[in-house]
Backbone as JSON, one array per atom type, in Angstrom:
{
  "sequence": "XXXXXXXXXXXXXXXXXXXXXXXXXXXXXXXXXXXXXXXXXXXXXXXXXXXXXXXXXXXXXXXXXXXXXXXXXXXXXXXXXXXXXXXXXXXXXXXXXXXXXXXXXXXXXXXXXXXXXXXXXXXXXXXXXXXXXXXXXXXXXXXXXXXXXXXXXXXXXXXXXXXXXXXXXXXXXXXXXXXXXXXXXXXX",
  "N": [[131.41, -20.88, 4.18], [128.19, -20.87, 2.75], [125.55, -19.27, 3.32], [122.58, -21.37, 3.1], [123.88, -23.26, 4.6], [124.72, -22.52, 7.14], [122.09, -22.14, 8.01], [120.65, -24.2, 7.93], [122.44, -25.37, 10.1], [122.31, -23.74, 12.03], [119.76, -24.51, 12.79], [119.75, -27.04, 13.06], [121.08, -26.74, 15.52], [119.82, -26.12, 17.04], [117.12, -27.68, 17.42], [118.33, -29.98, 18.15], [119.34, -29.36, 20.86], [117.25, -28.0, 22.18], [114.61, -28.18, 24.69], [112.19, -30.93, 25.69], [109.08, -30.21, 26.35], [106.36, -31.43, 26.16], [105.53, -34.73, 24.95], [105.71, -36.5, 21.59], [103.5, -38.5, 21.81], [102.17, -37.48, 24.46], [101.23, -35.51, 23.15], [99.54, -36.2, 21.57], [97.81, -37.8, 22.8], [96.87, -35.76, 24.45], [95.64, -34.36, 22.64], [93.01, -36.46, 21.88], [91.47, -36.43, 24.33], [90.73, -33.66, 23.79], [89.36, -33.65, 21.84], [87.17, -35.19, 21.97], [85.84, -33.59, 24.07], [85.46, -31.06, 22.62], [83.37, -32.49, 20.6], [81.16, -33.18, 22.25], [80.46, -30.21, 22.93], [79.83, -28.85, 20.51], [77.92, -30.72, 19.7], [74.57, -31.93, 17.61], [74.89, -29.46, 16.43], [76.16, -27.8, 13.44], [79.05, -26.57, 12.79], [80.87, -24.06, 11.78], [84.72, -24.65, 11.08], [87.21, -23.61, 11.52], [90.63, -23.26, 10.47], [93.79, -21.61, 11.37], [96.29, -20.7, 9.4], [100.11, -20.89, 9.13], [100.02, -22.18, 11.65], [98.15, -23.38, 12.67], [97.6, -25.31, 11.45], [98.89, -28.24, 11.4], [97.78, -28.82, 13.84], [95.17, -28.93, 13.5], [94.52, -30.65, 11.73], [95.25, -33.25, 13.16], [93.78, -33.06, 14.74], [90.67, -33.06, 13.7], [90.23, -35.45, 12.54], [89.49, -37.01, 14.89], [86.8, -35.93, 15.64], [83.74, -36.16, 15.78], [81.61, -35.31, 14.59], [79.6, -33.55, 12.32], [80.98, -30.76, 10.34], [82.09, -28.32, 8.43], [84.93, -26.93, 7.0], [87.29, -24.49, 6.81], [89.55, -21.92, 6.12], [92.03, -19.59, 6.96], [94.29, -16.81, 6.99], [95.92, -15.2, 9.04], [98.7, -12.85, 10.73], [100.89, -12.08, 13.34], [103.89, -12.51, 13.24], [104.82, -13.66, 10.76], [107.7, -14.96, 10.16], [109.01, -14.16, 11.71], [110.9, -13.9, 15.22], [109.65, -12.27, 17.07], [106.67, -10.29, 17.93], [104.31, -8.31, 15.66], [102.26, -5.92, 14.07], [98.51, -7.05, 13.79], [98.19, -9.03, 10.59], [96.45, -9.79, 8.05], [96.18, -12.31, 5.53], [95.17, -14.04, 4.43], [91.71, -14.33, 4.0], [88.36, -15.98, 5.1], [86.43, -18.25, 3.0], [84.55, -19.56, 3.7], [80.64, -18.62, 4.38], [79.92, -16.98, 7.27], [77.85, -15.85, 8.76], [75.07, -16.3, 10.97], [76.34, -18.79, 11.86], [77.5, -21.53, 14.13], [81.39, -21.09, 14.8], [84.19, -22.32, 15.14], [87.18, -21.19, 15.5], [90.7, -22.49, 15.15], [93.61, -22.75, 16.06], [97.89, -22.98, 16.48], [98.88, -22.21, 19.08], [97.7, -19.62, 21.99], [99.26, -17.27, 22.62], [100.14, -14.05, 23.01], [97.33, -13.76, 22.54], [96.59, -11.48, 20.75], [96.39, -12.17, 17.73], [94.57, -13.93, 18.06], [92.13, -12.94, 19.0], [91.46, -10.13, 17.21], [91.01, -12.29, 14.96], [88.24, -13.53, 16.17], [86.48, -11.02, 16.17], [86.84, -10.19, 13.77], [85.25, -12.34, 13.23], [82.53, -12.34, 14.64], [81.89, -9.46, 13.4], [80.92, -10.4, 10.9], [78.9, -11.76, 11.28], [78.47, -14.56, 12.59], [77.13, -16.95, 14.56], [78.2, -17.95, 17.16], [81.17, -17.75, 18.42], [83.77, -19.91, 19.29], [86.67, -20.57, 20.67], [89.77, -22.9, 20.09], [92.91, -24.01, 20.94], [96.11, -25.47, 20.36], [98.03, -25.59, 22.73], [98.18, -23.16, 25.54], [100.27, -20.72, 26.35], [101.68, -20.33, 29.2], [101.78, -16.7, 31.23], [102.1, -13.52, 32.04], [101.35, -11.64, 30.44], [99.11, -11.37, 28.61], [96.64, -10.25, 26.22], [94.54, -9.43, 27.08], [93.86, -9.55, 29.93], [93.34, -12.15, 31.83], [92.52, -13.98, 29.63], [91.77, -16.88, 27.8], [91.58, -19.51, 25.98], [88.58, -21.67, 24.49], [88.7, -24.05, 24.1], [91.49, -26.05, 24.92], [94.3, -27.77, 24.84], [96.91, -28.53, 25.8], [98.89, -26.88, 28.46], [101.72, -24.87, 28.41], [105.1, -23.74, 29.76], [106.9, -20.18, 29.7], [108.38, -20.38, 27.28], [110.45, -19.95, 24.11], [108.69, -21.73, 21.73], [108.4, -24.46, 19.66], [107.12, -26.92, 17.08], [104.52, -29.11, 16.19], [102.91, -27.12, 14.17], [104.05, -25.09, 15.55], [106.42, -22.63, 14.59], [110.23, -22.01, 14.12], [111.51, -19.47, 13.15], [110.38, -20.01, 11.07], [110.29, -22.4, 10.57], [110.76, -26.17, 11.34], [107.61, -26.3, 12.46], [106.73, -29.21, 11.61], [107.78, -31.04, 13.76], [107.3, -33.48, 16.02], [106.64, -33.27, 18.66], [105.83, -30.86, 21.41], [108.58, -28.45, 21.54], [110.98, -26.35, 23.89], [112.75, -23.76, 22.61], [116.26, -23.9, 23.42], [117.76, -21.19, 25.45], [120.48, -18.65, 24.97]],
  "CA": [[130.14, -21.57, 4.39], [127.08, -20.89, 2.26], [123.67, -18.92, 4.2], [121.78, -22.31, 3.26], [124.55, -24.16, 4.92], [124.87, -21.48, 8.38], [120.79, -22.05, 8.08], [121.36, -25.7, 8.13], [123.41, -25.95, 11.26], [121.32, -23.27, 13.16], [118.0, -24.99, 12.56], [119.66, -28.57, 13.43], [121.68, -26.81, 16.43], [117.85, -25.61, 17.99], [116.3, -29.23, 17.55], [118.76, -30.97, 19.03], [119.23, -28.41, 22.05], [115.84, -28.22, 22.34], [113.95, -29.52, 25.55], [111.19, -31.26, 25.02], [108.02, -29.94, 27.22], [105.33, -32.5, 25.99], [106.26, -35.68, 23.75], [104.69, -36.69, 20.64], [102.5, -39.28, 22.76], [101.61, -37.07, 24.94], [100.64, -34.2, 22.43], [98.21, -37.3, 20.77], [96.22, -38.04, 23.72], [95.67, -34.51, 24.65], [94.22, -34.07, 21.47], [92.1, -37.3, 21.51], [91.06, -35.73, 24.98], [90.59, -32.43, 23.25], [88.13, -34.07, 20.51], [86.13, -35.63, 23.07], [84.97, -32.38, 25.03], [84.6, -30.56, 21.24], [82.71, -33.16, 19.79], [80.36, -32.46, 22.82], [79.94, -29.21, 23.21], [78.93, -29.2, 19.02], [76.73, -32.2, 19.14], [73.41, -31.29, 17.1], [75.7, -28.4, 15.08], [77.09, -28.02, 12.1], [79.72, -25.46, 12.75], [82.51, -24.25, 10.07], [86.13, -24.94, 11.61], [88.67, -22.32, 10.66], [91.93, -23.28, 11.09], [94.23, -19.97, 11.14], [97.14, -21.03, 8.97], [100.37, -21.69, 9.17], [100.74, -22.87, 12.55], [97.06, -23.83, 13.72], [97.58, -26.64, 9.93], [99.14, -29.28, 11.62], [96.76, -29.22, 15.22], [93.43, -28.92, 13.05], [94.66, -32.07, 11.13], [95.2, -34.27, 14.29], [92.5, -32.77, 15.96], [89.56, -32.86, 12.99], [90.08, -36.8, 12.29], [89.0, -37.41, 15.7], [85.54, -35.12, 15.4], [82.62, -36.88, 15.67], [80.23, -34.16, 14.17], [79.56, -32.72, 10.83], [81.23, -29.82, 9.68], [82.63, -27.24, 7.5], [86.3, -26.44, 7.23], [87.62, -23.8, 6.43], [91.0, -21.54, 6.67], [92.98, -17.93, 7.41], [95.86, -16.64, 7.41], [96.76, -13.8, 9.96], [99.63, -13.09, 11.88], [102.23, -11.17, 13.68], [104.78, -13.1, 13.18], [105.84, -13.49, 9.3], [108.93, -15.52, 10.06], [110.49, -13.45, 13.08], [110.37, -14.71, 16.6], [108.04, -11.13, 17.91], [105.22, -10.17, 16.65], [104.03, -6.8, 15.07], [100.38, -5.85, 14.02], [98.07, -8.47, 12.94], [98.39, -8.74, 9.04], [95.35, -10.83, 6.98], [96.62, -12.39, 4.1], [93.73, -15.02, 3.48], [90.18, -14.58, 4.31], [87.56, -17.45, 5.02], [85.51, -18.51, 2.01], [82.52, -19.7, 4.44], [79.75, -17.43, 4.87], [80.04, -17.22, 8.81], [76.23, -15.45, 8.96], [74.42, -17.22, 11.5], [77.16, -20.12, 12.06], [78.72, -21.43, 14.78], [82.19, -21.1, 14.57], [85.33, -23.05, 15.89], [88.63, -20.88, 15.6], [91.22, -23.09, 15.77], [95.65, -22.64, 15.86], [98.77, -23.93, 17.45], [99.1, -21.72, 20.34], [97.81, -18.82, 22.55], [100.3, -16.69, 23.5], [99.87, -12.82, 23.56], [96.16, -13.77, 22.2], [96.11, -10.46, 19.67], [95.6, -12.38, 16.28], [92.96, -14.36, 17.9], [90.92, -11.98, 19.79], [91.34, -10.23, 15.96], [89.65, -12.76, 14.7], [87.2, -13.66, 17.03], [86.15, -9.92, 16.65], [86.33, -10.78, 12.28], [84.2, -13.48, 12.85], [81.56, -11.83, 15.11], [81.36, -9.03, 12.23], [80.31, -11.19, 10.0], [77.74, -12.16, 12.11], [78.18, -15.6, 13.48], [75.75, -16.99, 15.61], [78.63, -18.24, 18.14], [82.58, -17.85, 17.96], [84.09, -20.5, 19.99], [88.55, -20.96, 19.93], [90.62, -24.01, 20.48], [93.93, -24.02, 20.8], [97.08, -26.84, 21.29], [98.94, -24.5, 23.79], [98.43, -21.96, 25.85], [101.43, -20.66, 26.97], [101.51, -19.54, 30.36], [102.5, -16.01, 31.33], [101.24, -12.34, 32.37], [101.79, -10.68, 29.01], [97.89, -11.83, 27.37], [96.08, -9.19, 25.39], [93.09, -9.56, 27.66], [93.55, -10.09, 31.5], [92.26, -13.56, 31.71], [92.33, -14.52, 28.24], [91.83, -18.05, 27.68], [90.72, -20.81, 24.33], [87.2, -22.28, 24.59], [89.21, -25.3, 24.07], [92.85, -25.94, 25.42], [94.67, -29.36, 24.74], [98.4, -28.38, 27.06], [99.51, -25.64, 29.03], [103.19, -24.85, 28.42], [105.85, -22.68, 29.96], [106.68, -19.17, 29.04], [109.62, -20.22, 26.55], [109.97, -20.04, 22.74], [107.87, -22.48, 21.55], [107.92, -24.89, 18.37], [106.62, -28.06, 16.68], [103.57, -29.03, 15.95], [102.68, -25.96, 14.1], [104.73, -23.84, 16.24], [107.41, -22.5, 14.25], [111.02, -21.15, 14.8], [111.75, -18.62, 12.38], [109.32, -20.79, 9.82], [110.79, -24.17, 10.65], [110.7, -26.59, 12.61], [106.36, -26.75, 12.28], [106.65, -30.82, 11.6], [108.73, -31.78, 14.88], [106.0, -34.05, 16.36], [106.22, -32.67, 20.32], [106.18, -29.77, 22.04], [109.73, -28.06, 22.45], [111.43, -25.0, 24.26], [114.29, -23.31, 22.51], [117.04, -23.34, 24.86], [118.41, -19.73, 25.6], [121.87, -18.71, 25.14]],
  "C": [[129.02, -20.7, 3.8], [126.0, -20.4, 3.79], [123.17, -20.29, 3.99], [122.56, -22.81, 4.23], [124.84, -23.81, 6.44], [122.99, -21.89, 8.92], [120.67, -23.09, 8.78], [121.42, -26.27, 9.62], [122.84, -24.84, 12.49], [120.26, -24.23, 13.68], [118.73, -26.58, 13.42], [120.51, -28.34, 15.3], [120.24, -26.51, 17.66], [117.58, -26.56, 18.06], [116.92, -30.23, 18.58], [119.35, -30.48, 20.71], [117.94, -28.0, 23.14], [115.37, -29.06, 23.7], [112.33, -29.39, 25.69], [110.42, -31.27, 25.88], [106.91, -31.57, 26.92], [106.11, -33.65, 24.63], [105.22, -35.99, 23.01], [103.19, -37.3, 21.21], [101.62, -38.44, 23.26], [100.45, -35.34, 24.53], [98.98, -34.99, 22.41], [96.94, -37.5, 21.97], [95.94, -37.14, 24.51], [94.94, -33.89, 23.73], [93.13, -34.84, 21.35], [91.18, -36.59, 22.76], [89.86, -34.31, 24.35], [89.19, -32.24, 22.61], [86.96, -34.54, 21.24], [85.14, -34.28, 23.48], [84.39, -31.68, 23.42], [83.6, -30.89, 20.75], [81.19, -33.01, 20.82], [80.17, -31.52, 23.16], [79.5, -28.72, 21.33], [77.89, -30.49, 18.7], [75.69, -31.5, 18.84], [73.78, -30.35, 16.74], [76.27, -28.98, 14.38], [77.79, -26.59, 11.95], [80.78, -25.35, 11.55], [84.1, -24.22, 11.31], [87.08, -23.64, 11.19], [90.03, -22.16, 11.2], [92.85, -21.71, 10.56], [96.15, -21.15, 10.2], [98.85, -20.0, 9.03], [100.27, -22.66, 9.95], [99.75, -23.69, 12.95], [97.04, -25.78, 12.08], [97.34, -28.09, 11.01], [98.18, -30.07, 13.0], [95.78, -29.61, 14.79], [93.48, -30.37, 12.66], [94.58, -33.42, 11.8], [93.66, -34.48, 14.98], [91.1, -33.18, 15.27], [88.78, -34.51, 13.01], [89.91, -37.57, 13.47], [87.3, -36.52, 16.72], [84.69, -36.28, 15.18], [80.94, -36.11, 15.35], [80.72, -33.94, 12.85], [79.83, -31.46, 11.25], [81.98, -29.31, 8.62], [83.88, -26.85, 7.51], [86.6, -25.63, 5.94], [89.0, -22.98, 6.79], [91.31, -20.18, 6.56], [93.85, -18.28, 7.54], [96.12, -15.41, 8.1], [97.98, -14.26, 10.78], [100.32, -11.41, 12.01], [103.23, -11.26, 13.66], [105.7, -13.04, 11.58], [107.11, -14.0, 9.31], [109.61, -14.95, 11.27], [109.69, -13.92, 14.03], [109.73, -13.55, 17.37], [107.41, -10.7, 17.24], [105.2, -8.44, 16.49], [102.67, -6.4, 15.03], [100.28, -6.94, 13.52], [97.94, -8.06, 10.88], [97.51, -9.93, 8.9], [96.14, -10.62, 5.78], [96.14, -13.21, 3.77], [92.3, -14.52, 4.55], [89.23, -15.82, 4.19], [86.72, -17.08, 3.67], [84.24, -18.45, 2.66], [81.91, -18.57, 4.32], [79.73, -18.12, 6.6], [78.69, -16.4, 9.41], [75.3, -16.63, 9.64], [75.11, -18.83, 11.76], [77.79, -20.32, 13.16], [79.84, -21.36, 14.51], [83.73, -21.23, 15.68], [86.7, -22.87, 15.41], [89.59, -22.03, 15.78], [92.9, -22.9, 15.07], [96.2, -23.46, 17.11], [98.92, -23.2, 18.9], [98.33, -20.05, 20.73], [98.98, -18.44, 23.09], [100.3, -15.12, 23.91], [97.97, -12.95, 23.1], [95.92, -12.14, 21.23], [95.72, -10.73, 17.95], [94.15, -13.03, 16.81], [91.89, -13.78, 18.45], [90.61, -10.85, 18.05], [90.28, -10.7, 15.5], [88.45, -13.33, 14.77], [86.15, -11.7, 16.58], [85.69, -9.95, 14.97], [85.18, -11.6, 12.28], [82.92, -12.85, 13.53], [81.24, -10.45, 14.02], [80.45, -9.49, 11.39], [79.01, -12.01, 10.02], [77.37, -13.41, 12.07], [77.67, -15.57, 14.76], [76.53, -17.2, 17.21], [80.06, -18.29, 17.5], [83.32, -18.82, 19.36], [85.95, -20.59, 19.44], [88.7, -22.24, 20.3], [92.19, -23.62, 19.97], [94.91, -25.12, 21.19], [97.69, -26.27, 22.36], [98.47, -23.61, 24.28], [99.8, -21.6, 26.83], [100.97, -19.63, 28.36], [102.14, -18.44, 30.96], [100.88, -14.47, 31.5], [100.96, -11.4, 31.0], [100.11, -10.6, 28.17], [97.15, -9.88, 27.13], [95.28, -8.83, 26.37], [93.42, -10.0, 29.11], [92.54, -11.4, 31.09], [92.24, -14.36, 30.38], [92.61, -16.01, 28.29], [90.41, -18.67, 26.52], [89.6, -21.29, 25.62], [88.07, -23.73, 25.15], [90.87, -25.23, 24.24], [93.54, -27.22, 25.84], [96.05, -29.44, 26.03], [98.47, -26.87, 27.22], [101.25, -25.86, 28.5], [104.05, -23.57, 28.79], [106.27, -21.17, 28.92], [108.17, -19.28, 27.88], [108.89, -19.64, 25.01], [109.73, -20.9, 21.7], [108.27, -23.39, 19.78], [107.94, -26.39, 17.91], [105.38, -28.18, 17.11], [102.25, -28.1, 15.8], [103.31, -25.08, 14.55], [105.98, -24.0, 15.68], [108.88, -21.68, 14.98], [111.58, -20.8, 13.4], [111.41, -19.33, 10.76], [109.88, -22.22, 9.64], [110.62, -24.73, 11.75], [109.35, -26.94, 12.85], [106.43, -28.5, 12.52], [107.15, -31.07, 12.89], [107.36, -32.26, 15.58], [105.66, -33.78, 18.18], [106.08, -31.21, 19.81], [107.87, -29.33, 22.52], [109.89, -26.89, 22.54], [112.43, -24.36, 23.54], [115.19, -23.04, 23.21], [117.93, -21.83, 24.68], [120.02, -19.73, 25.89], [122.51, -17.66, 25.5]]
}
């Protein structure tokens, strides 16, 4: 058997093992939720968006086309991750275009979980001297482990258990992003 073909039959033995915390449905109308409270607490701004790429892609996309304000989008790439399921230091490998001088600004990815890329770049973006750094996130996963005692998104669409997390944006070992819920990897 072929590595693609061992790859294959991992990746399809996780999906279908998989139990499924939130369902597509129920992802959708905690984001329409989500957009609601956003869209008011920016009314009368024009903030820049900055989705953190890969994982925050697919949330921003759901989440943007139900915005009812003008803004700015824009994107990053940090992580700790790089394809493995624990993280390491944070690594930048895109920077925002915006000028974030005097801007609000609306962080946004697929999940909190130890919160160290986004407190990062919450800490990037206040450099740069935005006027306000606000997060959103689809997940926070629930657990004692956060960077920050207390740490918690501006904005926070589902809570979800302390598993290992993926779809919609949340990858497992860089797959798996598209799956339209929330699922756990089951442990073996």
């Amino acid at each position: 058997m072929s590595i693609a073909e061992e790859l294959q039959q991992e990746l399809m033995r996780v999906r279908r093992e998989a139990i499924e915390l939130h369902s597509a449905d129920q992802v959708q109308e905690a984001i329409a939720k989500l957009a609601f409270a956003v869209t008011e607490a920016y009314s009368g701004k024009v903030p820049v968006m900055l989705t953190i790429m890969n994982g925050g892609m697919i949330f921003a996309a759901e989440l943007v086309k139900r915005l009812d304000i003008p803004l700015e989008m824009d994107y990053l790439h940090a992580s700790r991750y790089l394809g493995e399921t624990s993280g390491g230091d944070v690594e930048w490998i895109v920077t925002p275009n915006a000028s974030l001088a005097g801007r609000d600004v609306l962080i946004v990815d697929d999940i909190l979980d130890v919160g160290t890329t986004l407190l990062s770049i919450i800490d990037a973006c206040k450099a740069q001297g935005a006027a306000s750094v606000k997060t959103c996130v689809l997940v926070d996963k629930q657990h004692d482990r956060k960077a920050k005692p207390g740490l918690k998104a501006d904005f926070t669409a589902l809570d979800a258990a302390d598993y290992y997390l993926f779809g919609m944006g949340m990858d497992y070992k860089g797959f798996w992003r598209n799956a339209p819920g929330i699922y756990a990897v089951k442990e073996h």
